[in-house]
N, C-alpha and C positions, 0 to 999 in steps of 0.2 A: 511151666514158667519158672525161669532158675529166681533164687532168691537174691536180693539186692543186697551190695555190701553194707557193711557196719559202718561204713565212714566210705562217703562219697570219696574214688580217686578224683575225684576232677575239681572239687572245692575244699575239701575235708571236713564238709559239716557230719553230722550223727544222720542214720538214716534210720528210720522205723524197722521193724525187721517185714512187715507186712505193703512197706510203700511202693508205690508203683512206677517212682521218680523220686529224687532228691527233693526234698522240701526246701531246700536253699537256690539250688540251681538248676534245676529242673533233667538233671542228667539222668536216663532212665535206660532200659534192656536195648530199644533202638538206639541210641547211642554208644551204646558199649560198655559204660560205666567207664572209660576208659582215660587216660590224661588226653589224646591223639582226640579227645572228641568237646576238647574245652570249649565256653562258648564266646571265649575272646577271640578265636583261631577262626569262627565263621564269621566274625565283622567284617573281614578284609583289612584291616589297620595297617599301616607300615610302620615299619618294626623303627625303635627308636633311633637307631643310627642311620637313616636312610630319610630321616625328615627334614625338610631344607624348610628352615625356618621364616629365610629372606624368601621364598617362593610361596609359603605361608600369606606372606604379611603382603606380598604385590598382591596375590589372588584374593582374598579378603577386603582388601583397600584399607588398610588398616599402618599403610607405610606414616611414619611422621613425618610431618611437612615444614620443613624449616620456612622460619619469617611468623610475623603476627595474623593468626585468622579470626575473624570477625564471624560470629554467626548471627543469624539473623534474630536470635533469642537475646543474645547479648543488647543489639540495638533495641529493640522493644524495652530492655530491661532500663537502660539507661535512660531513654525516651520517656519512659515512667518517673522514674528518680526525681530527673529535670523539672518533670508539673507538679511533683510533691514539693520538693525547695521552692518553686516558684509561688506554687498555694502558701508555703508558710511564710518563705521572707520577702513575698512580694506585697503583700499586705502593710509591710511597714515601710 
């Protein structure tokens, strides 16, 4: 079994001399020790210029929606308020 490096290529943390994997990143003999074997590279991520933000924000439903929205938390909230003012200043 070859010995592991002094310093992971793939994170650059300290590596034991006896480890059997990166104690940071878990980069070990299968993987190569290598940069080609990073474990951002296996997410599948698309790379930062190729991300369409507007196509983000449709697929999310996260688009903002011009004009006043009302949720249903808001009425309850207010619906509330209203029997507390009426509790105090309907008494007088």
């Amino acid at each position: 079994m070859p010995k592991p490096p002094k310093i992971c290529p793939v994170c650059g943390a300290d590596v034991p001399s006896k480890a059997l994997a990166c104690p940071e990143c878990g980069a070990d003999e299968r993987t190569g020790w290598n940069e080609e074997a990073a474990w951002e590279d296996s997410l599948g991520l698309e790379d930062e210029q190729s991300f369409n933000y507007e196509r983000f924000l449709n697929t999310e439903g996260l688009n903002e929606k011009k004009g006043i929205q009302i949720h249903p938390w808001q009425i309850v909230g207010i619906l509330i308020l209203l029997g507390f003012l009426y509790l105090i200043f309907g008494a007088f």
